[in-house]
C-alpha positions in Angstrom: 24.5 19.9 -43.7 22.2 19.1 -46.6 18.2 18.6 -46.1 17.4 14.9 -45.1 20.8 14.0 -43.3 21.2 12.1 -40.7 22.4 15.0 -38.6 19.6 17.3 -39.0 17.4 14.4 -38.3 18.6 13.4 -35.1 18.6 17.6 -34.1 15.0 17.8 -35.0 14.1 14.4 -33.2 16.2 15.7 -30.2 14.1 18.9 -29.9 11.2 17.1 -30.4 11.6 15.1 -27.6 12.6 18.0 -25.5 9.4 19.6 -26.3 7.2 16.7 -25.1 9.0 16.5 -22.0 8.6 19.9 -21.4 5.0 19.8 -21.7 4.8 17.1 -20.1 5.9 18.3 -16.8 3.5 21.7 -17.5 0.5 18.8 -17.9 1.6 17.0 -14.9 0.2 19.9 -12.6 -2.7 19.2 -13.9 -3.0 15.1 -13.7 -3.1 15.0 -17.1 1.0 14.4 -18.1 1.3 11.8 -21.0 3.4 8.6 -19.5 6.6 9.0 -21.3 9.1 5.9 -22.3 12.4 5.4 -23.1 12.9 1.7 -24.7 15.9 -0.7 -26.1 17.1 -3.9 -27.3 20.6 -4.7 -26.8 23.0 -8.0 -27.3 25.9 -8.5 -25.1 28.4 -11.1 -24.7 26.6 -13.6 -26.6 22.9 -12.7 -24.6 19.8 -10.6 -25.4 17.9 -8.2 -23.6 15.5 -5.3 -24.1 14.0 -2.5 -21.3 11.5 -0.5 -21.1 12.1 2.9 -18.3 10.2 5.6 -17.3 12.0 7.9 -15.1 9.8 9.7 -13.9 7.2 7.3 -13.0 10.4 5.5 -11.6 9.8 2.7 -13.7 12.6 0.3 -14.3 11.7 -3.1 -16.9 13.7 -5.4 -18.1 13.3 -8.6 -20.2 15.8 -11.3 -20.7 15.4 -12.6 -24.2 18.3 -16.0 -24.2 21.0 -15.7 -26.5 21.8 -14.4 -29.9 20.9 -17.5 -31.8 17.4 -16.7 -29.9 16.1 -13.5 -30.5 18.2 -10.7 -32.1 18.8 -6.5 -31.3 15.8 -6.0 -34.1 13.3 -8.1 -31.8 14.6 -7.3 -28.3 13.7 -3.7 -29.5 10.3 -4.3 -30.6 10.1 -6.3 -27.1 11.0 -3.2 -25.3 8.1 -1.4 -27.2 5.4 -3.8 -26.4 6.5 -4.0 -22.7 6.1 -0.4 -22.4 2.6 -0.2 -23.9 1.7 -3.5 -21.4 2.7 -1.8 -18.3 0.8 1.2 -20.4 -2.3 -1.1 -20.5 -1.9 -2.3 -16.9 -1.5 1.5 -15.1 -4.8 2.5 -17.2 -6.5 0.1 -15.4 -5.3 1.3 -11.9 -4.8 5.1 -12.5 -6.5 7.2 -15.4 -4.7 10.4 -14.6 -2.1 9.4 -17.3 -4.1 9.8 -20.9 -1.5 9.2 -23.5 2.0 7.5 -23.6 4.6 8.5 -25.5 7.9 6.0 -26.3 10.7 6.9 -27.9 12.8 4.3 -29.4 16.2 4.5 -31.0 15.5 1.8 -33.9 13.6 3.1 -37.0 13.4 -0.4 -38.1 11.0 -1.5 -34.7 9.2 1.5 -35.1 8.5 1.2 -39.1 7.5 -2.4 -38.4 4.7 -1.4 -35.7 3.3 1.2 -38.3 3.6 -1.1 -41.0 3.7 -4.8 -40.1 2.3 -6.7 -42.5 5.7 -7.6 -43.9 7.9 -7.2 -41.2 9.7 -10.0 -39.0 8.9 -10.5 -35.2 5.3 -10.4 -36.0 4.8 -12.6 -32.6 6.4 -9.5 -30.5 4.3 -7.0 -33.0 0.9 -9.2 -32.7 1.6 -8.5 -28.7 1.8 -4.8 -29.2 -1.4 -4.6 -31.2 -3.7 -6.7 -28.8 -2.2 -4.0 -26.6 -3.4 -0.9 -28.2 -6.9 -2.8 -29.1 -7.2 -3.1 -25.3 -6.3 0.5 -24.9 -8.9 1.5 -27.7 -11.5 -0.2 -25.7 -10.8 2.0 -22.5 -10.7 5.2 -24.6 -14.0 4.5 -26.8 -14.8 8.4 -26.9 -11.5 9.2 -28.2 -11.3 9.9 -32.2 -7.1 9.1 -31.8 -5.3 5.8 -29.5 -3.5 7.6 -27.2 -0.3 5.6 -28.0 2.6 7.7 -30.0 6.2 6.1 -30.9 9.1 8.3 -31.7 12.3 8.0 -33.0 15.1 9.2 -30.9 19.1 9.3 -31.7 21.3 6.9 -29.5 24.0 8.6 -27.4 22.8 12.2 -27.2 23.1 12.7 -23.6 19.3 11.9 -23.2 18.9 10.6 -19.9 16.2 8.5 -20.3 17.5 7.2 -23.4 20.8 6.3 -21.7 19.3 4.4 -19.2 17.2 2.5 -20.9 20.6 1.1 -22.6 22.1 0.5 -19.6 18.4 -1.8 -18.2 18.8 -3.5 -21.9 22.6 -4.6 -21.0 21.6 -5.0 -18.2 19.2 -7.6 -19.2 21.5 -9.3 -21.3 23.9 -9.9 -19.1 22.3 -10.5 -15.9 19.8 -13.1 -17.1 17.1 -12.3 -14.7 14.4 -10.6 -15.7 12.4 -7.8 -14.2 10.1 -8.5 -16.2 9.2 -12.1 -17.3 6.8 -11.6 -20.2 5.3 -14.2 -22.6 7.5 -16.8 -24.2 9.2 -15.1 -27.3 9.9 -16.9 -30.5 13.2 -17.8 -31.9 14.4 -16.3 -34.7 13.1 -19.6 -36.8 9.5 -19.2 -35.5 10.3 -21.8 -32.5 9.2 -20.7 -29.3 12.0 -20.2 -26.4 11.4 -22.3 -23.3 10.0 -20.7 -20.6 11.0 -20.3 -16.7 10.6 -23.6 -15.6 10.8 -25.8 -18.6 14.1 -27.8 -19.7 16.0 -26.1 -22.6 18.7 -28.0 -24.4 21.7 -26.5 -24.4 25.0 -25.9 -22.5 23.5 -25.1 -19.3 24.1 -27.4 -16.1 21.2 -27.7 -13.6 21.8 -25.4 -10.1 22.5 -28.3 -7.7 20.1 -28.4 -4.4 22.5 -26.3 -2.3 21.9 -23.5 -5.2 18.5 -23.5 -5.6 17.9 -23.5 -1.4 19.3 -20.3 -1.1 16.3 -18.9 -3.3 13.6 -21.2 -2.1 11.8 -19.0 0.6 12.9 -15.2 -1.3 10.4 -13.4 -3.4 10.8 -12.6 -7.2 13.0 -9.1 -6.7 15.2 -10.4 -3.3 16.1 -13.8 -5.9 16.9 -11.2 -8.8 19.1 -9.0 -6.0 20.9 -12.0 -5.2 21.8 -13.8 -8.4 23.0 -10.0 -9.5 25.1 -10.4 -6.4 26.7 -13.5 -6.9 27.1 -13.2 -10.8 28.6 -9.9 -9.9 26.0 -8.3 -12.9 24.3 -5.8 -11.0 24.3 -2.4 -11.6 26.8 -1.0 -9.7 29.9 0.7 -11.2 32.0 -2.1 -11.3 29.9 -3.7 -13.9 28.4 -0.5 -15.5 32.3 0.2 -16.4 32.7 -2.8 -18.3 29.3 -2.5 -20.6 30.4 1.1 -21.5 27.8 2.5 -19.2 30.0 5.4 -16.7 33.0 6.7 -16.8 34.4 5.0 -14.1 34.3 2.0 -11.9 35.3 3.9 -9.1 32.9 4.1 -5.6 31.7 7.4 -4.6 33.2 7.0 -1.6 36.2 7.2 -3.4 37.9 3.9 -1.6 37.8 1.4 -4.3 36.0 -0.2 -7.4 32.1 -0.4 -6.5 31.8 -3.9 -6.3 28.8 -5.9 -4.6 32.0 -7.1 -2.2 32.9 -3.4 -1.8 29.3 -2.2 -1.2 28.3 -4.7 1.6 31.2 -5.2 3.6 33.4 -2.3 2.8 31.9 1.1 1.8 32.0 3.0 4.7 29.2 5.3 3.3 26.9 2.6 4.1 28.4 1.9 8.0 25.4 1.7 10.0 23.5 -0.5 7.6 26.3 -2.8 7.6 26.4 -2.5 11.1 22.6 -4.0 11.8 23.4 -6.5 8.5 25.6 -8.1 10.9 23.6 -7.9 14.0 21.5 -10.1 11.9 24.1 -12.0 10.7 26.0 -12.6 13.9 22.1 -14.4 15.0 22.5 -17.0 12.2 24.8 -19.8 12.6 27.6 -18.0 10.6 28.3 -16.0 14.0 30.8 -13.0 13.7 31.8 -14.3 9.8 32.6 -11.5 7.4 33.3 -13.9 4.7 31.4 -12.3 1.9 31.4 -15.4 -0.5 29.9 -17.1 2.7 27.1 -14.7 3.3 25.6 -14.7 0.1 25.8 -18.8 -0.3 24.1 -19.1 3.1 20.3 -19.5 2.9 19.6 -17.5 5.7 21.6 -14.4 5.3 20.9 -13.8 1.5 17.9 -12.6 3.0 19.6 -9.9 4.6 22.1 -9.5 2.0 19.1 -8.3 -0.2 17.4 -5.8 2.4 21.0 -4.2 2.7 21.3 -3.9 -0.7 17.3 -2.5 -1.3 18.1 0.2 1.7 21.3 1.7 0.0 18.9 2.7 -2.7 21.7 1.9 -5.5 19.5 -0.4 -7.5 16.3 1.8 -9.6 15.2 -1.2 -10.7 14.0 -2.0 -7.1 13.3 1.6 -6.0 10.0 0.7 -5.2 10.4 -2.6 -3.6 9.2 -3.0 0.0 11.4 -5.0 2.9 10.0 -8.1 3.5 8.6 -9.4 7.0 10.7 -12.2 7.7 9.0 -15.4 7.5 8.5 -17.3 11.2 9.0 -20.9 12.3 11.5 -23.1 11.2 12.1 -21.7 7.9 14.0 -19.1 9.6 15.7 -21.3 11.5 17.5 -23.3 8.9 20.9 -23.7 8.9 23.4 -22.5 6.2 
């Protein structure tokens, strides 16, 4: 293999990045560990998305970027840089233990542009990234060097983090709810996307009333869990086998394809859950159903259907979300 090729490059990033995650698990005994990231950009079936994971902080982003004729893979990556560095900026604030972060991305392109933007597209994304690191500059003053480094990694080496940040990216894509809403993004023609809330032309029908009163009283995360249900999106095998993502759709437990219909009212790994899902069930006025496609298009139960689906502890996106007190008074009381 001659000097300079591709192979040996993608060896020497490789070992590279197993060094700093080596020392960073030596520094984290001490408080000191940089915050590592793994980042991506991906389009699928016709959508964009980009991520941004740290594992070991168990931290799970993803962005939703509209479709191809939106954004493109070049920008949803530089999108998965700058939301890395944000949550970078944000945990600084909160927590000083971590003193450096370190991302690796597998795009040269995104990571040429941030060292050298001045003629590069997605300047809007890259402008982001810079009032990032000025804000981190002015937290550090007495550091001669910004504690922000951006590395090159290979796609598909078996790097773990790497991997799942490809997954969150199609995941994003796909799903078209975001973990992680963001700024509006420009389109590729410099025109900015519409933003949650606002109309945007297009081939998209309104959700009728009935839709949009199943998510009325949820939070952010239990909406996201639900949408992911219904779409049938969600990171469960089932899904992950179609994007590429395992090996297999199968369940662990072996009895089926793990599908959201499989997980809830089938698996019997997850029995006793399921069992005091429908206690909770049986109390609204859908009685003893096990109708699935009933449970999660009745405004009461999707409530339920989310806290079952946060205690299996399938979903690292939502690792670290918190069941909800249920609210009182007659919005619990509504009828499907």
């Amino acid at each position: 293999m001659g000097r300079g090729s591709p192979g040996k490059h993608a060896e020497v990033a490789r070992a590279s990045h197993d060094k700093i995650e080596i020392e960073s698990l030596q520094q984290a005994a001490r408080d000191r560990s940089p915050t590592v990231f793994f980042t991506d950009g991906s389009g699928y079936e016709g959508m964009m998305g980009a991520s941004a994971v740290a594992p070991r902080e168990g931290i799970f982003q993803r962005r939703h970027l509209g479709t191809t004729v939106d954004s493109t893979v070049y920008v949803a990556e530089l999108n998965g840089i700058e939301m890395a560095i944000a949550r970078f900026v944000n945990q600084q604030q909160n927590d000083t233990r971590s003193t450096k972060i370190v991302i690796f991305s597998d795009c040269q392109a995104a990571i040429q542009a941030v060292q050298n933007p001045k003629r590069s597209s997605g300047q809007y994304v890259i402008s982001q990234i810079y009032h990032h690191v000025r804000t981190i500059r002015s937290q550090t003053p007495t550091s001669d060097t910004i504690p922000v480094e951006i590395r090159w990694i290979p796609a598909h080496v078996g790097v773990p983090g790497n991997e799942r940040a490809d997954v969150e990216a199609k995941l994003a894509a796909t799903c078209g709810v975001s973990g992680d809403l963001g700024t509006d993004q420009p389109r590729r023609g410099g025109f900015p996307t519409a933003s949650a809330g606002q109309h945007r032309e297009g081939p998209f029908k309104a959700p009728d009333k009935k839709v949009l009163r199943l998510f009325e009283s949820l939070s952010k995360p239990y909406t996201s869990i639900l949408i992911q249900m219904r779409s049938m999106r969600i990171a469960l095998n089932h899904f992950l086998f179609k994007i590429k993502a395992v090996e297999s759709d199968q369940c662990y437990c072996g009895e089926g394809s793990q599908t959201p219909r499989h997980i809830l009212m089938q698996c019997p790994l997850y029995a006793d859950l399921r069992k005091t899902f429908l206690d909770k069930i049986s109390l609204t006025d859908l009685g003893n159903s096990t109708d699935y496609d009933a449970i999660v298009s009745h405004s009461q139960a999707t409530r339920y259907v989310a806290e079952f689906m946060l205690q299996t502890g399938l979903l690292g996106q939502f690792r670290h979300v918190e069941i909800e007190p249920e609210p009182t008074g007659d919005e619990n009381n509504k009828p499907g």
